[in-house]
Structure formats: structure tokens, C-alpha cells
N, C-alpha and C positions, 0 to 999 in steps of 0.2 A: 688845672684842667683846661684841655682845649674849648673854646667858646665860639664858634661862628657867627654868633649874634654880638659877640664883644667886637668880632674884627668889622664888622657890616658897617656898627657905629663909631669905629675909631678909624671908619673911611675904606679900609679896603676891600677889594672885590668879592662879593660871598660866595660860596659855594652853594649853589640853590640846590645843585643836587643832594649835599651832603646834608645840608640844613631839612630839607624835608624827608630823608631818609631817619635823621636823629629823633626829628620832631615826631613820626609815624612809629619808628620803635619804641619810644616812649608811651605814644598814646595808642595806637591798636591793639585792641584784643585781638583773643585767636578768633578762627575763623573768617569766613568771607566779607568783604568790605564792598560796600556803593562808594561811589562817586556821584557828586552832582555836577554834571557840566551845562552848562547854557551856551558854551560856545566862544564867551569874553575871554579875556586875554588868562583870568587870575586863576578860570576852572580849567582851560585849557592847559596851563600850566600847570597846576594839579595833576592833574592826569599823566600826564608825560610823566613827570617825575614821581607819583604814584606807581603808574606801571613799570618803570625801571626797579624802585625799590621792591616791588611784587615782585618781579620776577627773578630778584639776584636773593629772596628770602623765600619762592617754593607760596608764595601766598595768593589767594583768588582775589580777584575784585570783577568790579560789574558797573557800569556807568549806565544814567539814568539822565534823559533830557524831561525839563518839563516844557510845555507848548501852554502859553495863558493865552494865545490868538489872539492877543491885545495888539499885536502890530504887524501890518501887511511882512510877507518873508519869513515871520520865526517858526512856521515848518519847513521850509528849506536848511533856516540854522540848524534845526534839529536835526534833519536828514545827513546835515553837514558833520556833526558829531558825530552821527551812528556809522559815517566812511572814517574817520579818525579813528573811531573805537574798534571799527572793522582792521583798521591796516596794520591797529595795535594787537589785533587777536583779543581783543575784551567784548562782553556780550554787550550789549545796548537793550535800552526799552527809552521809548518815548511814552509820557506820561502829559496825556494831554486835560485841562482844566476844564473843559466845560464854560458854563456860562458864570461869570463872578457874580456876587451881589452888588447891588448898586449902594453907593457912599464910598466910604474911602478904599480905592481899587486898590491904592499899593497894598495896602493893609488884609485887602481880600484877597488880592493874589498871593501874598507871604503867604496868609493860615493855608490857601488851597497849596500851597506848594509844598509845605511840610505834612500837610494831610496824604497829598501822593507821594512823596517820597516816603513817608515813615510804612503807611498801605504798601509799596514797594517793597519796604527791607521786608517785614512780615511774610510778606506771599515769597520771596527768593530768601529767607533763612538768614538775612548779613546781621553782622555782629554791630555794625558802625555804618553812618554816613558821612565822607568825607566833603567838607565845605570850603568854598576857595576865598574865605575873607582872608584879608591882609592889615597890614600895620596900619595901611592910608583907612581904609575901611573902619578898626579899632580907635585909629584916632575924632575920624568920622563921627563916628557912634556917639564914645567921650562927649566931645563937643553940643550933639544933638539932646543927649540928658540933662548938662550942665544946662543948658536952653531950659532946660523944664523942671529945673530944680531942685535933681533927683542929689538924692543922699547915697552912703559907698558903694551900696546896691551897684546905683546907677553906671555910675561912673569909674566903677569898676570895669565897664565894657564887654565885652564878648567872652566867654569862656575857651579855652581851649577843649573842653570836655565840658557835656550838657545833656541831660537827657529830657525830652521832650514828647509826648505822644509814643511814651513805653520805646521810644528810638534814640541809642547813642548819636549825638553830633558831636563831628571831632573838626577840631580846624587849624591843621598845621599848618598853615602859613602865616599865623599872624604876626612874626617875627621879620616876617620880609614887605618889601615896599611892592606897590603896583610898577613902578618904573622897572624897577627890575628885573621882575616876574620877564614883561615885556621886551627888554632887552637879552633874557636868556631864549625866551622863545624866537625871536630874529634871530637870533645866531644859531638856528639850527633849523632853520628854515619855515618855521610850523606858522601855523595859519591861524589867526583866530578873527573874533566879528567883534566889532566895536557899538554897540547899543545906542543908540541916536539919543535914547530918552537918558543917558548917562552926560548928555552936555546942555539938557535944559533945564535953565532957572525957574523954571516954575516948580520943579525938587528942590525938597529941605537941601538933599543930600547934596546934591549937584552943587549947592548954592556953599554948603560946609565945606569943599572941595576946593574952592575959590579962598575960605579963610582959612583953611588949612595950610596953603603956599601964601595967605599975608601973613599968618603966624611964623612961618620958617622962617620968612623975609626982615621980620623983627625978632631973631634968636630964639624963637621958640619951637623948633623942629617936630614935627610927629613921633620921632623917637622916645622925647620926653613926654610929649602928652601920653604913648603907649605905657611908658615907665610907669608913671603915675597911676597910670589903669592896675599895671600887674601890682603896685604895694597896697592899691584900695583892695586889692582881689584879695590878699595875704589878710588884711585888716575883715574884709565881709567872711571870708575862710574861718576866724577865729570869732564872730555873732555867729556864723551857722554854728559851731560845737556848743556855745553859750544855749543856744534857741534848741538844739537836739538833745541838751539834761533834762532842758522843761519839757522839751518834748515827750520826754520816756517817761516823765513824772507824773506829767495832767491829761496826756489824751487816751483815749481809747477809741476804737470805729467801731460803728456798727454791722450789720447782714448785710444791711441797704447800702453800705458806704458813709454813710452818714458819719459824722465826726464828733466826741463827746470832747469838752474840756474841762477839767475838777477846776469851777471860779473861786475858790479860794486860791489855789496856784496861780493862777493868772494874775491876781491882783495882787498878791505879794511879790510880784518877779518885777524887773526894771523895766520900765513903760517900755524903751527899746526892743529887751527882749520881747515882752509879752505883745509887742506890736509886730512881731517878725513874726513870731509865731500863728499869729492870727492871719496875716498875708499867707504867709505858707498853706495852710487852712485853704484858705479861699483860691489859691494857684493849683492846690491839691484835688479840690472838688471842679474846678473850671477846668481844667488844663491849659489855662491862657499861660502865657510867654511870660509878664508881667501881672502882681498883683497891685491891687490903687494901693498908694502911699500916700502921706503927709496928710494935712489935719483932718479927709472925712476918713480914712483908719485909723489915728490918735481917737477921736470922735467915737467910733464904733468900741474902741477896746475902752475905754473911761466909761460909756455906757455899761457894758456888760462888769465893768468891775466896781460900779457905783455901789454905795449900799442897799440902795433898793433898786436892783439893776434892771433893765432895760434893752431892748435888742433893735437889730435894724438888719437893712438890707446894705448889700454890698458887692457891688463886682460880678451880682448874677447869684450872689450866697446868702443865706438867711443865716442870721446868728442871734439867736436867742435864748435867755434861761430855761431850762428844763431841771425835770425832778431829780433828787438825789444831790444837789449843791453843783449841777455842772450844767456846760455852757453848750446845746446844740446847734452844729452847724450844718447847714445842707444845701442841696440844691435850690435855688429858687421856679418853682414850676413856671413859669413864665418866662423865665429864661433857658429854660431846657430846649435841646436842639430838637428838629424834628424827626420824624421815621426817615430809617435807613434801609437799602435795601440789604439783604445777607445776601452775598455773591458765594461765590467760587471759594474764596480766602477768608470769609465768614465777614465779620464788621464791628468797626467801633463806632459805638454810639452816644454822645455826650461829652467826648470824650473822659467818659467813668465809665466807662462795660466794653468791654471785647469779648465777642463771642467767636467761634467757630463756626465752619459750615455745616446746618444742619438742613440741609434743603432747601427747592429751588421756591420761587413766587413767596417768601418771606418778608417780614421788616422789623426791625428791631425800634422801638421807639418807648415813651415814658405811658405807663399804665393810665394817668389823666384821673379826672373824677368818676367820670363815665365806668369805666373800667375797674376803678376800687370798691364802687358800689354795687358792681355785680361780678365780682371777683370769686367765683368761685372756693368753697371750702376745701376741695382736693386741689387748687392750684395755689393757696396763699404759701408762702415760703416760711423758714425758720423764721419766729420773731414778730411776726406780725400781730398780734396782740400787742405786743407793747411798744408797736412804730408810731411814729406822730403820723397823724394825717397828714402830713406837709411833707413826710419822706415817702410816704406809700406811694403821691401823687407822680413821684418820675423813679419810682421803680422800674426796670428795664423788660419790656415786653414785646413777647413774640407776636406777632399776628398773622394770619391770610387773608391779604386783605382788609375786611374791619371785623374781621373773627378773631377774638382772643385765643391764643394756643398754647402759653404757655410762660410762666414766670423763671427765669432762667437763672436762679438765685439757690443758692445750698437750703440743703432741708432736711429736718432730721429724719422721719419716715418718708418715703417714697410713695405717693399716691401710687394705685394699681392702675398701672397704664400699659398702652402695649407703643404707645405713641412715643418713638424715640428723641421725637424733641422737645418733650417734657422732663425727658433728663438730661437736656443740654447743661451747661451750667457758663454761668458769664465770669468773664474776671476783673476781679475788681481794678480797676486804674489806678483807683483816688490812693490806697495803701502805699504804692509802691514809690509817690510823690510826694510823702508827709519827711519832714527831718528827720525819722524815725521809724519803724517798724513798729507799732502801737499791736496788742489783743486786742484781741473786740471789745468793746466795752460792755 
């Protein structure tokens, strides 16, 4: 079989076009496709060669800039994308950030950037966002884990396929180099912007980029670092199936999301799995990128599998014994996000509840103590009787302001309301991100 990533790495010149036409037929579903462009060489490149593939397969796409205003000019970048996107006949939206939280900004500007891009696909219907990391990037990554002492998880590297905030990410080009990319786009004249903050050492990255060309220089090429990523991926591919029997075995969810685990299965399974699965757990209920590994989750799961077991906190997740021989896990209130406003396209909140739009001057946020203790009889939801205090507390609610309106949760009778957003109903996140499709428990 033909290989255009065999011929790249046995030296000759790739076909970038063909490469990311093979790469997109493989991974695109049907339906409409984003693009993330920022303008650099690797999303600019993207795009071109996205649009050509769209357009010789009858397929939609739509490019999307985010604006973090972190550096004087990146609305012009973006404005700059939106004439690219223009000359190519693709819609554009600029998708600007707002104000970040203060502490670690790259880290703030990632979550807000996947927050408006995923808010993006939902309100415009796409099936996928297409992402422009590359091989140099893949080997990047590698590098930066093995620094932190991540196991095959880690150092498995980027997915080509990932879902995220209920949002396909797809990223066909991880097969090709940045040099490249750059080199195909000059040879055809196209324009892109070079990021200042992409050559200062004061980034991890920036700094990995430098040992990534002393690695070459000493026979150890990005090729092979990528390599290595894709047989840890094939290696973590076969713990997720391991961790998805346990899965079907020991968990169940609750009404509230909440997640039940039968502790006799857990402690019988291999510390591995039973430590995958409990991450999973906690990635499922947070929606974080990464759940914590190594000894304080070894730590948390030997607790709960002790004989006389014991719970803790974790990652923003409580995991503690509960009745009937099983292990509950939930939200930590304290760590739950704050109210959201419901726009136009409705809102996720916590990322565990996606609502719909049900009207304007709303906010979606966690019920609180305040609010469980005068929680109305016609608004409690299915199951409340037998919820812990500790899940009722960031149950997902509507408000007007600090007027309670409405618990947005399935239920088996229908209080008699005339109030149409007392039959809204939210959907649950946390389900659709467990190894598994579990009943409720």
C-alpha cells in the first residue's frame, strides 16, 4: 500500500496535499467541519489544503479565529484570516476571549480557547474541529510529559481523534513537519504571521523546540520521537478496552451525574486498571484535558479499596464510600464553576450540564446550600431523596437573577407549571465521557 508518511521519512518530498486529503478521509465525519486558524504557518496551511480537499469532496467547512488580546496586532491577525477565508469563499467568525484569569495565562487561554471553539461548533451544527498541530508539535508535547513523568498516557502524545467539551478534535497533520507545512505554503505564495511569543525562552515550548533540533543533531530525529508516541497510543488503545470491561462491570451514574462504583470490583481489578478507571471518573466529572496521575491517584484508589476504606478529594472530585458496597464520586462544590449566563445557543455549565436556550436575563449555575435548603417540593427532580448532600449541592440551576426558577434535571411527574422553563431539561456531559455508557445506577 501506498504510504506518503513512509516516503516523507525515507527522505522524499511529501505530498502535503495528498497527505492531508488521506488523513481528512479517514478521520472526518459527515457533515460540516471548523477550522481553527490563528493565522501561523501550520493553521494557515490547514486551511488551504482543507479547502481544496472540501471542495474536490462537495463538503462544508467554516474557519474560526480566536482573539486572546494578549498581544498588541492579534485583531488585525484575525481580520487577516477572515480576508484568506474570504478570498477562499469559507465563512469566518472571530471568537474573541475576554478578560483571562490571572495565574498560568497559557493554560487560561488553552481552556478559553477550546471553550469558544467547542461554544462555536454547537451554535454553527459542525461535526469536527480541525486542529493544525504537527509532527514538531507531537514530538514537543512527548518531550514535555516525559519532563513530568507521565506514563503511556502521556507520552503517547496528541490524538489524531479526541473529544473534548462534547467537541470532536481532529488533527491531520500530525504526520508532517512544520518546515514543510512552510515550505509548501511559499511555494504558492500564501501569507502567514509568525507569533513572536513562539521564539521566546521564557516557554517550556519554545525552549523543547531548541532540544528537539539537539536531538536530531544527535540521531534522534522527531520522526522517531512521533513513532514512539503512535506504539504508546496502540499500547494506552489496548488499557482503555482493559479499563472499558471494568467499566461496564462496576459503574453506574446517577440523575445528578454523579458516578457510583461496585468497591468490590475495584479492588479486585489490577491497581492499573482500577487507577485508569478512577482518572477517567474524575476527567468525566471535571471535563479537564488531563486527570492527576501517579502516587496521589495510586493513593486515592488503595484508599477507597482498603478494608476499611476511606475517601478523599481529587482533581476538584470527591470519591468516597457510599451505601450498598459502592464507591461515590462527584463533583466537589467548591470546586464547581460559577453561574453562567444562557445566551442565544443556551450554555454549558461546569462543564457537566448543557442546556438549551430557554430565555433571555437567565444563568445556569450549582444549586449551593442556600438553595437545597429552600428548594422547593415541586422543583426537586427525580432521585432526590436518596442524593447525598454533597451531590444536591452543584446540581445545575436556573435563576433570574437570585430567584431560583428551576432545576433543569429529568423527573418523573411533571410539577403543574405553565412556566416553560421548568421543563427545560439539561444534558448530562459527565455520561458521554466515562469509558463506557453505564445505566444509572
Amino acid at each position: 500500500m501506498d504510504d506518503p508518511m513512509g516516503r516523507e521519512a525515507a527522505g522524499a518530498k511529501p505530498d502535503l496535499t495528498a497527505m492531508v486529503a488521506a488523513a481528512l478521509d479517514r478521520l472526518a465525519p459527515d457533515g460540516p467541519l471548523g477550522i481553527a486558524v490563528s493565522g501561523g504557518g501550520d493553521s494557515v496551511a490547514l486551511l488551504l489544503a482543507a479547502q481544496q480537499w472540501a471542495a474536490a469532496r462537495g463538503r462544508s467547512i467554516e474557519v474560526a479565529t480566536v482573539d486572546h488580546g494578549l498581544r498588541p496586532g492579534s485583531a488585525a491577525e484575525a481580520a487577516g484570516v477572515a480576508r484568506q477565508a474570504a478570498a477562499l469563499g469559507v465563512p469566518h467568525r472571530t471568537l474573541e476571549a475576554g478578560r483571562l484569569p490571572s495565574g498560568n495565562i497559557n493554560a487560561g487561554a488553552r481552556e478559553a480557547r477550546l471553550s469558544l471553539l467547542s461554544g462555536w461548533a454547537r451554535e454553527r451544527g459542525l461535526s469536527a474541529i480541525l486542529l493544525g498541530h504537527t509532527l514538531d508539535d507531537q514530538a514537543e508535547t512527548v518531550l514535555m510529559r516525559l519532563g513530568r513523568g507521565s506514563g503511556a498516557d502521556g507520552l503517547a502524545g496528541m490524538a489524531e481523534a479526541s473529544r473534548l467539551l462534547g467537541t470532536l478534535w481532529l488533527r491531520p497533520l500530525l504526520g508532517l513537519r512544520r518546515a514543510a507545512l512552510r515550505d509548501w505554503l511559499a511555494a504558492r505564495g500564501a501569507a502567514w504571521v509568525d507569533d513572536p511569543t513562539n521564539e521566546d525562552p521564557a516557554h517550556l515550548r519554545v525552549r523543547l523546540r531548541g532540544l528537539v533540533a539537539a536531538l536530531e543533531g544527535a540521531g534522534i530525529p522527531a520522526e522517531a520521537i512521533a513513532a514512539s508516541a503512535r506504539r504508546l497510543a496502540a499500547q494506552r488503545r489496548a488499557l482503555d478496552r482493559a479499563t472499558a470491561v471494568l467499566a461496564a462491570q462496576a459503574l453506574g451514574v446517577g440523575a445528578a451525574g454523579e458516578i457510583l462504583i461496585d468497591r468490590a470490583a475495584l479492588a479486585a481489578a489490577d491497581p492499573e486498571i482500577a487507577g485508569r478507571l478512577v482518572a477517567s471518573c474524575i476527567r468525566a466529572i471535571t471535563g479537564a484535558p488531563y486527570a492527576p496521575r501517579g502516587e496521589p491517584l495510586a493513593a486515592v484508589v488503595a484508599g477507597l479499596g482498603a478494608p476499611v476504606p476511606h475517601g478523599a478529594t481529587l482533581g476538584g472530585v470527591i470519591a468516597r464510600p457510599s451505601r450498598g458496597g459502592r464507591i461515590l464520586m462527584c463533583r466537589e462544590p467548591a470546586a464547581a464553576a460559577p453561574p453562567v449566563a444562557i445566551g442565544p445557543a443556551g450554555a454549558v455549565w461546569d462543564a457537566r450540564w448543557r442546556i438549551g436556550p430557554v430565555g433571555e436575563g437567565l444563568t445556569l449555575g450549582a444549586l449551593g446550600e442556600v438553595g437545597t435548603r429552600a428548594l422547593p417540593v415541586v422543583l426537586r427532580p427525580e432521585g432526590w431523596d436518596a442524593m447525598p448532600h454533597v451531590v444536591r449541592l452543584t446540581l445545575p440551576a436556573i435563576r433570574r437573577g437570585d430567584a431560583l426558577v428551576a432545576i433543569p434535571l429529568s423527573r418523573g411527574a411533571m410539577p403543574p407549571t405553565r412556566d416553560a422553563i421548568a421543563l427545560a431539561r439539561a444534558e448530562d456531559l459527565v455520561r458521554e465521557r466515562l469509558p463506557c455508557a453505564p445505566d444509572r445506577g
